[in-house]
C-alpha positions in Angstrom: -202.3 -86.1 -195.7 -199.4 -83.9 -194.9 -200.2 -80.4 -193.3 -197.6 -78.0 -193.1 -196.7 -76.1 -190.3 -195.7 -72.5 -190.9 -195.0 -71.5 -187.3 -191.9 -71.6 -186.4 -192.1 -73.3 -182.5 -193.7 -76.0 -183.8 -193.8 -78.5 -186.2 -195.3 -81.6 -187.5 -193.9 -85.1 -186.9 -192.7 -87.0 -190.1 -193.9 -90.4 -188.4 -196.9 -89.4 -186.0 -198.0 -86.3 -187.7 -198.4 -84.8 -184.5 -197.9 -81.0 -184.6 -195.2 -80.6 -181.4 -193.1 -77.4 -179.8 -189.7 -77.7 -181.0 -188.3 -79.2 -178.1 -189.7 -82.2 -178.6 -187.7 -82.8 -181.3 -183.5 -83.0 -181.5 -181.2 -80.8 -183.0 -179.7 -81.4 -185.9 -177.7 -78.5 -187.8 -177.3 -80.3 -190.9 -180.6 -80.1 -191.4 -182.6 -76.4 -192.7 -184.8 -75.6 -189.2 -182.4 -77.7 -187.1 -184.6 -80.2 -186.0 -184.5 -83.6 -186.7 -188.2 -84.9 -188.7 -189.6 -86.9 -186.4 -190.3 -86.7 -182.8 -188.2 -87.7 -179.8 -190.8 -90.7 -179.0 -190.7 -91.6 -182.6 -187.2 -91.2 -183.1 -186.5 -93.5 -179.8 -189.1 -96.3 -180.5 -187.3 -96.5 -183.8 -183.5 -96.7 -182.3 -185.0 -99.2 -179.5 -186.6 -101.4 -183.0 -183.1 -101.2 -184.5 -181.1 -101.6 -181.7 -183.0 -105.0 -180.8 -182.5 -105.9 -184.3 -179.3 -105.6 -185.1 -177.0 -104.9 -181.8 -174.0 -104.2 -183.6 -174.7 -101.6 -185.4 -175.0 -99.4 -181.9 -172.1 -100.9 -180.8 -170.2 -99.3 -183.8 -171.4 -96.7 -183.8 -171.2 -96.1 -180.2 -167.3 -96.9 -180.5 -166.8 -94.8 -183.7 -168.4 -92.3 -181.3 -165.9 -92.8 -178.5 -162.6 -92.9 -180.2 -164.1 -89.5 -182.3 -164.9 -87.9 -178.7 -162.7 -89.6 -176.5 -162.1 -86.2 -174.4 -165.6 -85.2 -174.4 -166.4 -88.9 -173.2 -163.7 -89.6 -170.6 -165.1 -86.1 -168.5 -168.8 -87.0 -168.9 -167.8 -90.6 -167.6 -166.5 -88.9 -164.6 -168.3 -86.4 -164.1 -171.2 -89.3 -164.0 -169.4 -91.6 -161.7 -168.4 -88.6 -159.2 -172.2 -87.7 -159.5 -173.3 -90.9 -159.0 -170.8 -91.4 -155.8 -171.8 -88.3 -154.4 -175.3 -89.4 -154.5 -175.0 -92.8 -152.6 -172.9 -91.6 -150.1 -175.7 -89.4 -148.9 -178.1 -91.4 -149.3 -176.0 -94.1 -146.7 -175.0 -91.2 -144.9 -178.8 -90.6 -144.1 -179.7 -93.9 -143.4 -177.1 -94.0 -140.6 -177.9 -90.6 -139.0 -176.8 -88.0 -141.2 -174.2 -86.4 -138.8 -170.6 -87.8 -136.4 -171.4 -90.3 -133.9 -168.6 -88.4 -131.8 -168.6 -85.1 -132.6 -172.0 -84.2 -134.7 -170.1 -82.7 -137.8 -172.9 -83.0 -140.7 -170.7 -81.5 -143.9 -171.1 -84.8 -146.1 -167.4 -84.3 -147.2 -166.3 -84.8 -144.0 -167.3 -87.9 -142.9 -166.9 -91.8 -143.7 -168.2 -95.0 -142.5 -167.1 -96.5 -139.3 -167.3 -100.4 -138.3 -168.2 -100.2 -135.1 -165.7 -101.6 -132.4 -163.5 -102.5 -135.2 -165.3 -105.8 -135.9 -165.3 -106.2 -140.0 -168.2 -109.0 -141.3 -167.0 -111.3 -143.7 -169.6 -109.7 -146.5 -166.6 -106.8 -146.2 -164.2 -108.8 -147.9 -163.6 -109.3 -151.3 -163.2 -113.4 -152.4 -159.0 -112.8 -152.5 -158.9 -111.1 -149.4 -158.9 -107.6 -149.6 -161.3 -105.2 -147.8 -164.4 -103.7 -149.1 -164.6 -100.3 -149.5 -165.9 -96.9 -150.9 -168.5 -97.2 -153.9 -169.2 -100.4 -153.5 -169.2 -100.8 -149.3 -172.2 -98.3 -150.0 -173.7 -100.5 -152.4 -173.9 -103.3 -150.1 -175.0 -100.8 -146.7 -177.8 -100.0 -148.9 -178.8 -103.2 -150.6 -178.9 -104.9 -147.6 -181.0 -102.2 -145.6 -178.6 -99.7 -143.6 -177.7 -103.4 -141.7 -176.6 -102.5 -137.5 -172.8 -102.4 -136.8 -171.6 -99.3 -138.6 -172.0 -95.3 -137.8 -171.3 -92.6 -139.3 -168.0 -90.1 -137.9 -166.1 -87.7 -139.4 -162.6 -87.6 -140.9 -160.4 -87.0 -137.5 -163.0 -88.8 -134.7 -162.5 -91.9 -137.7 -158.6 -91.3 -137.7 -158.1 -90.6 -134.1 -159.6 -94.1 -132.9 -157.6 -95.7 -135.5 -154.4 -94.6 -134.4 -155.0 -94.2 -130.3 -157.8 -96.3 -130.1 -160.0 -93.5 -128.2 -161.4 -89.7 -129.6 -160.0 -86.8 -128.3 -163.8 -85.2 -128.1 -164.9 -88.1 -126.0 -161.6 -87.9 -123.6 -162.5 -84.2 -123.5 -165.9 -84.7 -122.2 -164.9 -87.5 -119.5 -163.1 -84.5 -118.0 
């Protein structure tokens, strides 16, 4: 038995026949109230039944999507992966200390990761070679536990030991 629902923050599930506010339904402006019929739980159980099966319709559809919205797409995929960058390198930021080793700046922005004494482990390399770093060097600090050998220092204490092979705020302070 159907009942209808005359007020217009709600309505009635085509599937549950649960009476729900609005925003537990999607928008849809093709249709009259601009909600989908049924639910958002209903409506996702009954993608994740299709999806496992038949796979490729999602994956045409999905496409179709992409080459439609390809703008749209390409900023939401970087605007994730910045996100999502931003996000782990405070989190390893934290886990070493949260501020310079050397000098005590704490603006995330500002500072990297150091190897300590300038020794790189072999889990920093890449198979052909080439060093770890970024993304995924914070991937591994944080899989593997915030492991000892690395701190955390800014931009120019990072720079400076690179190049002279000493800080200029530790020099200052021997004085």
């Amino acid at each position: 038995m159907q009942v209808r629902v005359r007020n217009k923050r709600r309505q009635q599930c085509t599937k549950c026949e649960i009476v729900k506010p609005l925003s537990e339904f999607w928008k849809d402006s093709s249709r009259k109230n601009g909600r989908i019929s049924a639910c958002k739980d209903c409506e996702k159980a009954r993608l994740k039944r299709t999806h496992v099966d038949n796979p490729e319709i999602f994956r045409k559809r999905v496409k179709k999507w992409k080459e439609k919205n390809r703008d749209r797409y390409l900023e939401s995929s970087r605007n994730y992966q910045r996100k999502r960058t931003i996000r782990l390198k405070r989190e390893v930021i934290v886990g070493y200390g949260g501020k310079c080793a050397c000098c005590g700046e704490s603006k995330q922005e500002f500072l990297c990761i150091d190897h300590i004494d300038g020794k790189i482990p072999k889990e920093d390399f890449y198979t052909d070679g080439t060093r770890l770093g970024g993304v995924h060097l914070y991937y591994r600090l944080k899989r593997n536990g915030f492991p000892k050998g690395y701190q955390i220092l800014c931009w120019n204490c990072n720079g400076a030991i690179g190049a002279y092979g000493y800080c200029p705020h530790k020099r200052r302070r021997k004085r």
